[in-house]
Structures are given as structure tokens and as C-alpha cells.
Legacy VTK file of the C-alpha trace (Angstrom):
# vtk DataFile Version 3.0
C-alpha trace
ASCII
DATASET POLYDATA
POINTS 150 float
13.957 39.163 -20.472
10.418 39.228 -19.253
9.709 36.530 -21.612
12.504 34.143 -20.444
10.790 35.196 -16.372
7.278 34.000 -17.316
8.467 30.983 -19.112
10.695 30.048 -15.870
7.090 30.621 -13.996
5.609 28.389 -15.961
7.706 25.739 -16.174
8.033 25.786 -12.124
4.343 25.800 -11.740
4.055 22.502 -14.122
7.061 20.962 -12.327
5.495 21.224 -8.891
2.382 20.243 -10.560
3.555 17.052 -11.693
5.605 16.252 -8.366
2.344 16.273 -6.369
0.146 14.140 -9.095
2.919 11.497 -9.199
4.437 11.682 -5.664
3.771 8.602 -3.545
0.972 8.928 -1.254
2.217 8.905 2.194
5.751 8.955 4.566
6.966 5.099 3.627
4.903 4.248 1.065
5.931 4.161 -2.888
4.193 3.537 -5.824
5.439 0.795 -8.031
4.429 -1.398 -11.505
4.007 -4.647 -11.680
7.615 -5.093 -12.382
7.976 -3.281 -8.624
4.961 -6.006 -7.281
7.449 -9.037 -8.289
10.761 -7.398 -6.991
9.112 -6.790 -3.833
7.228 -9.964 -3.626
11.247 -11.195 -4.227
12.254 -9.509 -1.455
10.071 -10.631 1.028
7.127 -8.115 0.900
3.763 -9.731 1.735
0.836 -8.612 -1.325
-2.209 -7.953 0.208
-5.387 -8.102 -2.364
-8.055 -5.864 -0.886
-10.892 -6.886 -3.520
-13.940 -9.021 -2.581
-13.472 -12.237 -2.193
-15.207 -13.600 -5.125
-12.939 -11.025 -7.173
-9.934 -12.593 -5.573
-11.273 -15.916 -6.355
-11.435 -15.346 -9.920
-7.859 -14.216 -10.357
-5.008 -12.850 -8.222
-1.346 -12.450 -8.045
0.727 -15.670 -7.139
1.575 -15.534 -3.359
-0.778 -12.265 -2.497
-3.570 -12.748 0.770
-7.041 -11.280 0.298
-7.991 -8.962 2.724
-11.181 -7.197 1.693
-10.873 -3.503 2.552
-14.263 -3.704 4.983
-11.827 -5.945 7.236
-8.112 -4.594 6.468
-8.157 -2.679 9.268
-9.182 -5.161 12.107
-6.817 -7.902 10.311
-4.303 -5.809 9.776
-4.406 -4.744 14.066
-1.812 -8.038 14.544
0.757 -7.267 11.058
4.342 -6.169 11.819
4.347 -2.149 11.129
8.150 -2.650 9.748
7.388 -5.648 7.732
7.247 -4.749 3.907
3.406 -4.611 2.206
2.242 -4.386 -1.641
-1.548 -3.378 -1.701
-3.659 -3.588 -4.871
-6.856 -3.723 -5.798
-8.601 -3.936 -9.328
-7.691 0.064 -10.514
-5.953 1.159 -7.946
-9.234 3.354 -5.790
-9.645 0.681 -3.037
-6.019 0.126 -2.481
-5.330 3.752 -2.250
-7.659 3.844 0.267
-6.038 0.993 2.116
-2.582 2.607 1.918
-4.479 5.839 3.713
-5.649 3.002 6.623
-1.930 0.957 6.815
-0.298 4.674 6.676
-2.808 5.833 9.549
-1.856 2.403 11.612
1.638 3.111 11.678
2.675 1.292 8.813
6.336 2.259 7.151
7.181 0.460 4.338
4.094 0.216 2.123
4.002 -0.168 -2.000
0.851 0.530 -3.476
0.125 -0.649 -6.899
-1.837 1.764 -7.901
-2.461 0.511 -11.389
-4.826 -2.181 -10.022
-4.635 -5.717 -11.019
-5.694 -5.018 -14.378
-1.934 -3.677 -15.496
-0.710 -6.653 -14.018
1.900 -8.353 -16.412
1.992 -11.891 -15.324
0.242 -14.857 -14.556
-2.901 -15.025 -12.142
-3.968 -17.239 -10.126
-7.507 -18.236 -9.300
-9.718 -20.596 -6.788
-11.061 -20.134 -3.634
-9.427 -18.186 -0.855
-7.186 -20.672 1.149
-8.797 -21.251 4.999
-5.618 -19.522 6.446
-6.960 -16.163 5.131
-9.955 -15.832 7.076
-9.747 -13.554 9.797
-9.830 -15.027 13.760
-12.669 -14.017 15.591
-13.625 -14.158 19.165
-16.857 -16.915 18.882
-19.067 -14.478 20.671
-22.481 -13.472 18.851
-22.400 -9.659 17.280
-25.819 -7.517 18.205
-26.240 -4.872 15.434
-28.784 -2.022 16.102
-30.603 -0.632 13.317
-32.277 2.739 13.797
-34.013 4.921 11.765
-36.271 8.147 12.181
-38.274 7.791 9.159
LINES 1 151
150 0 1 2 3 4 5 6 7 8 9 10 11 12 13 14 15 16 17 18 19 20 21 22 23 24 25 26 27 28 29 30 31 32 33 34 35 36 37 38 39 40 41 42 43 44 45 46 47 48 49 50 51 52 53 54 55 56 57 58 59 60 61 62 63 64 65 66 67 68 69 70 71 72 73 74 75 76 77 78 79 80 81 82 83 84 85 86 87 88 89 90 91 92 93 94 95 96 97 98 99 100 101 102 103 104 105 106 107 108 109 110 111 112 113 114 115 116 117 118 119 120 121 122 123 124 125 126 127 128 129 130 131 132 133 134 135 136 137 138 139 140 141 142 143 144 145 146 147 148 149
């Protein structure tokens, strides 16, 4: 009998273990494949590359936008919180962190393909980002101050 009590220990302790490695990372969001990237690029969802540029440029997924996580957040001020997102990356650290930033905005229906690009099972494309990716800006010059102590 005590054996059959530690084993049921066990086994709950490596159950709850793998819930929280494998649950999704945040309310609304859901981690898919690339068979989940296509069915929600099918469905409407808008794929949102968050790799450099010249990463982007030398292969994405069909259809996705490149927003560079250093800007995500300022682009994604204007986005429709209920609209449906897939963020990705190139292994899945950058996009993670992305989904922590869309989660944080309000964000609710979020798929992260936390893979990366590099499980991706289809084509790619490649070229140069298209001129109705780049973020507006105001025209006004930026001032930057630099200060150090050293």
C-alpha cells in the first residue's frame, strides 16, 4: 500500500511537471506547429516575423509581416487586440518574448510558434521587406543622450 501512495506521488508530481513545461504561455495565447501557423494563417490570423530584417529578407513564411522585436511594441500600439496573431521568430526565444509584450498590451488571441522558423514545413519566401511594412513615424528629428560616468 505505501508503495502504490508514493508511486501516485510521483506520478502527480511529473504530471504537473509536464503541464507547466508545455502549457501555453499566457491567458489567450496557444502554442501551435507549423501545421497550426497555416490553419491559422487560413483563418484569417495575421503572422508577424519578429527577426531582423535582413533575416526576414532571406526567408519567411508566405503572407507573414516583419516586425523586428526592438519595434513590436510601438507598431503593434495601432493592431486590433481581438484580431488573431501568429508570432515566430528563428527558435522560438524572440517570439516568446514578443508574446510576453502582445500579452502585456492586451492582446487575446495570440499563437506563438515557438519552434521558430527553422521547424517550419513549407515553402519560404524571400526578398526585401515590402514598403508597407515599415513603421509610420512622426517626421520630427529624435535627440538621444548618451551619458556615462566613466
Amino acid at each position: 500500500m505505501k508503495n502504490i501512495v508514493i508511486w501516485a506521488v510521483i506520478v502527480g508530481i511529473v504530471v504537473a511537471i509536464g503541464f507547466l513545461a508545455f502549457k501555453p504561455t499566457g491567458g489567450g495565447v496557444r502554442n501551435v506547429d507549423s501545421a497550426g501557423v497555416a490553419a491559422a494563417q487560413n483563418k484569417g490570423a495575421q503572422v508577424v516575423d519578429v527577426r531582423s530584417q535582413g533575416e526576414f529578407e532571406l526567408g519567411h513564411i508566405p503572407g507573414a509581416v516583419n516586425v523586428p522585436l526592438d519595434t513590436l511594441q510601438s507598431a503593434a500600439a495601432n493592431w486590433d487586440r481581438d484580431s488573431a496573431y501568429v508570432v515566430y521568430c528563428a527558435s522560438g526565444m524572440r517570439s516568446a518574448e514578443a508574446v510576453k509584450i502582445m500579452t502585456a498590451m492586451g492582446f487575446n488571441n495570440i499563437a506563438h510558434f515557438a519552434q521558430g522558423i527553422q521547424a517550419w514545413a513549407g515553402e519560404l519566401d524571400s526578398g526585401a521587406v515590402a514598403s508597407a511594412q515599415t513603421i509610420p513615424t512622426s517626421g520630427k528629428p529624435v535627440m538621444i543622450d548618451f551619458y556615462t560616468d566613466t
